[in-house]
N, CA, C and O atoms as a GROMACS GRO file, in nm:
protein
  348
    1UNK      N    1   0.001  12.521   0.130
    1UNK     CA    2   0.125  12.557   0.062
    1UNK      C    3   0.242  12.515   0.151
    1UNK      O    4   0.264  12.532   0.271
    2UNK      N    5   0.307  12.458   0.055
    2UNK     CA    6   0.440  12.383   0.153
    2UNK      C    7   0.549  12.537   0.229
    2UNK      O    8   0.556  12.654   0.191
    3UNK      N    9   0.621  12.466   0.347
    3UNK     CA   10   0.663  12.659   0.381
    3UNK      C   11   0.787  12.666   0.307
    3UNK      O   12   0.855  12.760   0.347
    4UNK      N   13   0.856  12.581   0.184
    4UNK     CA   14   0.973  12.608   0.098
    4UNK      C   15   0.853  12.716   0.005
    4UNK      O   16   0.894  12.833   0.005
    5UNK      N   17   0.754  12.703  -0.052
    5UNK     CA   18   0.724  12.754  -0.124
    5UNK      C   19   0.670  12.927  -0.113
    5UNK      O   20   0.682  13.024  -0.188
    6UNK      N   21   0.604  12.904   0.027
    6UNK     CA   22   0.625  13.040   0.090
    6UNK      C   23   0.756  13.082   0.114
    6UNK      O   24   0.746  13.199   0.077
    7UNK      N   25   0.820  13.074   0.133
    7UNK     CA   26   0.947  13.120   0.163
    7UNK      C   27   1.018  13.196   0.031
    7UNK      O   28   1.065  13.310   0.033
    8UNK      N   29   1.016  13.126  -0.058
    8UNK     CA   30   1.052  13.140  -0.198
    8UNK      C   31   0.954  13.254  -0.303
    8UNK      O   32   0.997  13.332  -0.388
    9UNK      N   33   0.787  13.224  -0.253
    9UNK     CA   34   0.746  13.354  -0.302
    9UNK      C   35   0.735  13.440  -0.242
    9UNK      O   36   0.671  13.526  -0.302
   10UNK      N   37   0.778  13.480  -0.109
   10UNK     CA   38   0.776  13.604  -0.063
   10UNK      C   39   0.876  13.674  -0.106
   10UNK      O   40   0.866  13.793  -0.133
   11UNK      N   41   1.028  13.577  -0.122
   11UNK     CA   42   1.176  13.611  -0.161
   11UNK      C   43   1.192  13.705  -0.278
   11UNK      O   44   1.258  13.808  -0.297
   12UNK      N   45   1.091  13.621  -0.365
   12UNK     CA   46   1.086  13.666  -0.515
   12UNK      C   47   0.996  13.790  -0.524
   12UNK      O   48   1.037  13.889  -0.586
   13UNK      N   49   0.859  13.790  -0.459
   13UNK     CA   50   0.776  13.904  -0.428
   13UNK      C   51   0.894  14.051  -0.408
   13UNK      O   52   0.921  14.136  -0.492
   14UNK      N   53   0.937  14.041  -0.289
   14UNK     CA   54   0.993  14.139  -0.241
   14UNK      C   55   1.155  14.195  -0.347
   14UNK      O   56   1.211  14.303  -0.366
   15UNK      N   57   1.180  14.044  -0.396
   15UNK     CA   58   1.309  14.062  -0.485
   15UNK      C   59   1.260  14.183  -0.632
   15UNK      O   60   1.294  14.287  -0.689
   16UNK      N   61   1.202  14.121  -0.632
   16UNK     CA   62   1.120  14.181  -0.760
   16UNK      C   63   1.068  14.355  -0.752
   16UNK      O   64   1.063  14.440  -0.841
   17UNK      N   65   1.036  14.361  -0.618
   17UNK     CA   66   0.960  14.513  -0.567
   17UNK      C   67   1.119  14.559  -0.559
   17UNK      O   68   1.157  14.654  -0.628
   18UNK      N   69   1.187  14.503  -0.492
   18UNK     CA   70   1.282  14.588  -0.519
   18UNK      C   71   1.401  14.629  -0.643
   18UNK      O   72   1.487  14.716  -0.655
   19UNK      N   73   1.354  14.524  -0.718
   19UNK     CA   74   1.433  14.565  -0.873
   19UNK      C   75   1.506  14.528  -0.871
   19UNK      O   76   1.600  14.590  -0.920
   20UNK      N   77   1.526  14.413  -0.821
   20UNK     CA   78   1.686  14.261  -0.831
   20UNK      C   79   1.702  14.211  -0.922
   20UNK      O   80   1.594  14.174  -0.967
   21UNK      N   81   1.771  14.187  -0.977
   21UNK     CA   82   1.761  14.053  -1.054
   21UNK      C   83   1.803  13.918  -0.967
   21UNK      O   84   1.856  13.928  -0.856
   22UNK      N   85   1.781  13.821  -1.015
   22UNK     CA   86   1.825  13.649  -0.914
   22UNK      C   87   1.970  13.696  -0.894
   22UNK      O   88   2.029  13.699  -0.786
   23UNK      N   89   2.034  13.744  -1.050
   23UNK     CA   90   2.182  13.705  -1.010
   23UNK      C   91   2.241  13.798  -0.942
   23UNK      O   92   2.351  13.776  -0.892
   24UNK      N   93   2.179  13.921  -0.928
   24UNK     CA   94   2.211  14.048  -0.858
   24UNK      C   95   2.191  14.029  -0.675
   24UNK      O   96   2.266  14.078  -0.591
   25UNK      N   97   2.060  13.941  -0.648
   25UNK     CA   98   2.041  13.918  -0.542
   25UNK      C   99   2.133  13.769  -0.508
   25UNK      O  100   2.110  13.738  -0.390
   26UNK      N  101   2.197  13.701  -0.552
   26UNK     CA  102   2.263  13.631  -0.544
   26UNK      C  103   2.405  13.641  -0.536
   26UNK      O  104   2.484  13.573  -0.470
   27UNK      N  105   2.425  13.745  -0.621
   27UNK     CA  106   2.580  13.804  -0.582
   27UNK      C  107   2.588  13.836  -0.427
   27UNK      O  108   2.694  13.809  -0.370
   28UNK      N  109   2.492  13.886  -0.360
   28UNK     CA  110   2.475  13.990  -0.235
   28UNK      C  111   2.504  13.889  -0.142
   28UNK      O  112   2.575  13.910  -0.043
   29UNK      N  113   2.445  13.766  -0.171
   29UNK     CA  114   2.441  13.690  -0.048
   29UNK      C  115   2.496  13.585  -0.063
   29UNK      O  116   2.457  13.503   0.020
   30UNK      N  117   2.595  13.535  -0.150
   30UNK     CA  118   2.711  13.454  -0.160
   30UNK      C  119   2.649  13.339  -0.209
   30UNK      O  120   2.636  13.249  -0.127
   31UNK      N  121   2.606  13.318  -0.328
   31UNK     CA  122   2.524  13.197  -0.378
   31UNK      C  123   2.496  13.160  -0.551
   31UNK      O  124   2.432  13.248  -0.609
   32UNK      N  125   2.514  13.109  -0.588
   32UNK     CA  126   2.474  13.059  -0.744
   32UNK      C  127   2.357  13.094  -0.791
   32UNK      O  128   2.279  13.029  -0.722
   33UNK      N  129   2.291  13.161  -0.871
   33UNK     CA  130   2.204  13.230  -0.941
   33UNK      C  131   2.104  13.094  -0.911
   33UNK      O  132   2.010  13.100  -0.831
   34UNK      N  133   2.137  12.988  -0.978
   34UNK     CA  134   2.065  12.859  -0.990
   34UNK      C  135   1.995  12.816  -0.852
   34UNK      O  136   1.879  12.778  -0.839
   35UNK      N  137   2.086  12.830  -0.760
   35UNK     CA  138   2.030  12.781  -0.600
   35UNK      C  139   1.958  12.882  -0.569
   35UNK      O  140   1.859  12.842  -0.508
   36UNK      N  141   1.958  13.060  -0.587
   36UNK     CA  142   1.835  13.102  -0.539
   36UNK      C  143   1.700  13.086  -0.618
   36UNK      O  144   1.599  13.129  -0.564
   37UNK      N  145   1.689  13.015  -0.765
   37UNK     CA  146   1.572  13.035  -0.818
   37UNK      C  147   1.519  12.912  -0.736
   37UNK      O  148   1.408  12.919  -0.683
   38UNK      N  149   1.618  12.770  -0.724
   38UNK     CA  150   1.543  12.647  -0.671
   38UNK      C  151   1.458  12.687  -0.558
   38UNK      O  152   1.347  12.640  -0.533
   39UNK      N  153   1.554  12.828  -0.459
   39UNK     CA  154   1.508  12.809  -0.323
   39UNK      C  155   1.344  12.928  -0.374
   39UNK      O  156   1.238  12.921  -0.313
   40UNK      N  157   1.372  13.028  -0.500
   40UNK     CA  158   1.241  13.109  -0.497
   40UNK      C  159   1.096  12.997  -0.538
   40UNK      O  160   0.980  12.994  -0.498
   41UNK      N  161   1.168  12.921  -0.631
   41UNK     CA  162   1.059  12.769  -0.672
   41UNK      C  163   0.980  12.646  -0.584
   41UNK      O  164   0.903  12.552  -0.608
   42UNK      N  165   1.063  12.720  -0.442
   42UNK     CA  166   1.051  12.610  -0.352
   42UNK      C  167   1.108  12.462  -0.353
   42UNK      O  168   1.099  12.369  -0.273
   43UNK      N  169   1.166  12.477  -0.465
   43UNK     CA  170   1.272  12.362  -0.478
   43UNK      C  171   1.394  12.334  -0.415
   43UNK      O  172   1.478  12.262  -0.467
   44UNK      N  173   1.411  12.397  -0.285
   44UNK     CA  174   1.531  12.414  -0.219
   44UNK      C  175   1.509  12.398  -0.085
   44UNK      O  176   1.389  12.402  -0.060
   45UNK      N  177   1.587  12.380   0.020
   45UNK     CA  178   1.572  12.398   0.144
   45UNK      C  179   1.645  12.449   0.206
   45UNK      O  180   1.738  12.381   0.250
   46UNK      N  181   1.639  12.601   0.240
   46UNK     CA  182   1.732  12.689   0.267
   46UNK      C  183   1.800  12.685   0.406
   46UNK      O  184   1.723  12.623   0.479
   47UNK      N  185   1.900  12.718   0.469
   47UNK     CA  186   1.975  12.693   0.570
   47UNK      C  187   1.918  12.823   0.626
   47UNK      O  188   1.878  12.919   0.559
   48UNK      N  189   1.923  12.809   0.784
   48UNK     CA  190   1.823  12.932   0.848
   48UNK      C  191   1.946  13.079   0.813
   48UNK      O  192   1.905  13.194   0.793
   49UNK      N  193   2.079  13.043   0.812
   49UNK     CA  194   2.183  13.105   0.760
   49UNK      C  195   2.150  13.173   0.615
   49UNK      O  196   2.136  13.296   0.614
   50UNK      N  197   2.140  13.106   0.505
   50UNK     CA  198   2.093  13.140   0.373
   50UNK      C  199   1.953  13.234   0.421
   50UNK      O  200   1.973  13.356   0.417
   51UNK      N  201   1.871  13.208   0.447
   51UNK     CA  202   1.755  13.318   0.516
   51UNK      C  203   1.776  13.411   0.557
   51UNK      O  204   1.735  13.514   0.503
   52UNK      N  205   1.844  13.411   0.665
   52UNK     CA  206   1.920  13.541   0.744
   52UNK      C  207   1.963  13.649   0.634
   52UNK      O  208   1.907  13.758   0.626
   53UNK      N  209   2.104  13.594   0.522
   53UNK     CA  210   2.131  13.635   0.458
   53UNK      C  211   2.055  13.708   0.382
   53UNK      O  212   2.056  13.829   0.404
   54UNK      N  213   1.966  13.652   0.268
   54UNK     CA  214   1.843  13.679   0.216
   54UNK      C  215   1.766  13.851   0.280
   54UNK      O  216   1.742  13.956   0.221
   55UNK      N  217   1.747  13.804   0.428
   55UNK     CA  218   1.635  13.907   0.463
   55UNK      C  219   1.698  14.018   0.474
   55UNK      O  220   1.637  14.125   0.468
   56UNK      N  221   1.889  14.007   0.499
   56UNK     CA  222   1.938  14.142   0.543
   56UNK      C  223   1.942  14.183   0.390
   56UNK      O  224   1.939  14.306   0.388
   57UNK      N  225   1.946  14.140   0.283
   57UNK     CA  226   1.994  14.177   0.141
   57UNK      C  227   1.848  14.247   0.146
   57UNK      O  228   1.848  14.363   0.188
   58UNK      N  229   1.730  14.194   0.109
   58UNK     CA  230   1.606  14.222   0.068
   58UNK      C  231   1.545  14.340   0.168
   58UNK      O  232   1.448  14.405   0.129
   59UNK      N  233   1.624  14.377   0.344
   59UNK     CA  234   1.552  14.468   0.378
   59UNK      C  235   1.448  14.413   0.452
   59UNK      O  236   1.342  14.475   0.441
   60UNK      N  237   1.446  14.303   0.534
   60UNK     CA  238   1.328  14.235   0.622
   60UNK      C  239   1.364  14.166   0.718
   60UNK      O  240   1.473  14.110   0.731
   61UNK      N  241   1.285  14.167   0.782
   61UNK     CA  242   1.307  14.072   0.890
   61UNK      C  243   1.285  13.954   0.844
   61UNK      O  244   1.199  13.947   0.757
   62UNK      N  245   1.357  13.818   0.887
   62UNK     CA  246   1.373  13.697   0.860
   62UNK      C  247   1.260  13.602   0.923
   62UNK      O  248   1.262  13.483   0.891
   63UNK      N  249   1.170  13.644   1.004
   63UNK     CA  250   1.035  13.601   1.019
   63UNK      C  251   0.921  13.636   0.945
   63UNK      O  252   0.811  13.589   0.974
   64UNK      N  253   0.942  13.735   0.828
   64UNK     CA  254   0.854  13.789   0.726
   64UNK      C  255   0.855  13.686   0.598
   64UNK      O  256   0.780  13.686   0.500
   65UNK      N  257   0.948  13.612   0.627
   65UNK     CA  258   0.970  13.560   0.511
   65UNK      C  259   0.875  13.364   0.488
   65UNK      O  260   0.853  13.279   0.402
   66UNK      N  261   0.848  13.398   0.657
   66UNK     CA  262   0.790  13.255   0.643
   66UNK      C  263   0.591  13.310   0.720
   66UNK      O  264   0.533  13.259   0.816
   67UNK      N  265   0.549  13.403   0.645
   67UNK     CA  266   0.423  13.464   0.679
   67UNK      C  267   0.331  13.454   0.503
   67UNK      O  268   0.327  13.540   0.415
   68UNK      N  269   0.276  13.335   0.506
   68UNK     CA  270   0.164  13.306   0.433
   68UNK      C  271   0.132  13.462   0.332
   68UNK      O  272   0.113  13.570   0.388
   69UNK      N  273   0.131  13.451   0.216
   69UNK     CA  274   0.089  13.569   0.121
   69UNK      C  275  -0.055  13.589   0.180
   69UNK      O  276  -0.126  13.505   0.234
   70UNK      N  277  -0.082  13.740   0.152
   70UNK     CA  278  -0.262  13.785   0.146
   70UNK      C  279  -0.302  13.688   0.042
   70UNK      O  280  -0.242  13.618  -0.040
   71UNK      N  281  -0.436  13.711   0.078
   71UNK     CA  282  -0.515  13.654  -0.020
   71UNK      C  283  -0.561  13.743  -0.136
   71UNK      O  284  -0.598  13.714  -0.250
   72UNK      N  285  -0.548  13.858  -0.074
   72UNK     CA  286  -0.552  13.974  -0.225
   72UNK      C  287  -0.435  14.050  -0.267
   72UNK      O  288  -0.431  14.158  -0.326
   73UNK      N  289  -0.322  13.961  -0.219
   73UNK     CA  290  -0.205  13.995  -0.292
   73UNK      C  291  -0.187  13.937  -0.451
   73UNK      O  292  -0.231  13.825  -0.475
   74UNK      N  293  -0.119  14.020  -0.566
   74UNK     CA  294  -0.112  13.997  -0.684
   74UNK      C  295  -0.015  13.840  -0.673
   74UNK      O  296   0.043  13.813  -0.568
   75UNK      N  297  -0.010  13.763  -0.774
   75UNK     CA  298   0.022  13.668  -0.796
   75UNK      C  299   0.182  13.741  -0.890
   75UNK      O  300   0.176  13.832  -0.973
   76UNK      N  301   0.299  13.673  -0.848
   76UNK     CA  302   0.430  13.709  -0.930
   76UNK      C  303   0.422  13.648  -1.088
   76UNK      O  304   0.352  13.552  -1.121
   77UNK      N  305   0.504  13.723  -1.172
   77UNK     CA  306   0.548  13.697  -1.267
   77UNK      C  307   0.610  13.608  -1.277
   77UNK      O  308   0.728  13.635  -1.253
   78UNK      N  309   0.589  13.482  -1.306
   78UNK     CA  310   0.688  13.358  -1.288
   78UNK      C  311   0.729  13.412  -1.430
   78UNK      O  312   0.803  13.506  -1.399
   79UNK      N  313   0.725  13.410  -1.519
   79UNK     CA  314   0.823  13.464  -1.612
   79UNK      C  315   0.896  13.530  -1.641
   79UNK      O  316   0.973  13.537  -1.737
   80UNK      N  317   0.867  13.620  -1.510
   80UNK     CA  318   0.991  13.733  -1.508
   80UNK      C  319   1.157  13.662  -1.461
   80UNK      O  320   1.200  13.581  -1.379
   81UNK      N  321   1.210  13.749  -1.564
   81UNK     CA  322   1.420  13.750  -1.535
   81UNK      C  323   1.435  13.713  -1.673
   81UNK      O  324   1.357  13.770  -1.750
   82UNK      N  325   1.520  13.627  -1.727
   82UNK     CA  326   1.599  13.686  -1.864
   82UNK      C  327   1.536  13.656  -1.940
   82UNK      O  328   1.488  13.543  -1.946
   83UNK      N  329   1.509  13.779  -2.051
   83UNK     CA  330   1.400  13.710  -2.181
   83UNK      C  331   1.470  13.557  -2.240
   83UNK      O  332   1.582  13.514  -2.216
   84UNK      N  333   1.401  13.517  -2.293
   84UNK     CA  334   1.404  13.372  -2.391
   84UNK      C  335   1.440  13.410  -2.550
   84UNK      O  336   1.391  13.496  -2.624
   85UNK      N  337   1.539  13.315  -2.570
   85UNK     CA  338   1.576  13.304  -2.712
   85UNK      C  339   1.428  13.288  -2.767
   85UNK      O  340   1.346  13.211  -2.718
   86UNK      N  341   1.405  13.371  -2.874
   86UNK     CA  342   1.292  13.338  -2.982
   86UNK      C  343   1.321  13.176  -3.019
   86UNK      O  344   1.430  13.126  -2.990
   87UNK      N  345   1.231  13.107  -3.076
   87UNK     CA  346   1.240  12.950  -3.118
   87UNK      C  347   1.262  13.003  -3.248
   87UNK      O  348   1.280  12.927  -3.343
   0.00000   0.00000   0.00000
């Protein structure tokens, strides 16, 4: 697993336990709703600054955030955050 992608599901793991929403946790730490999902997708490459930020919002230390998931940890809701227009 690439370490953007760890980085991003631990973000979201812990975002989620704590009852964030993206844009709620994004307000906190000075950033565009859009740039934290890239960085929870691993589609981003976060500045060790943006991290920092992140871990003081979420309540962690900023070396927790780059520590490989259990292996019998639950897998996230990638579908979780704003329901979808019905088609």
């Amino acid at each position: 697993m690439d370490v953007r992608q760890v980085i991003g599901e631990n973000i979201r793991r812990r975002r989620i336990a704590l009852g964030l929403t993206q844009e709620r946790l994004a307000a906190q730490i000075g950033v565009e709703q859009s740039y934290l999902s890239g960085i929870e997708y691993g589609r981003r490459n976060p500045t060790a600054v943006t991290i920092w930020h992140i871990a003081l919002a979420l309540k962690v230390k900023p070396g927790s955030l780059f520590e490989p998931p259990k292996a019998d940890s639950k897998p996230t809701n990638k579908g979780a955050g704003r329901p979808r227009k019905p088609l």
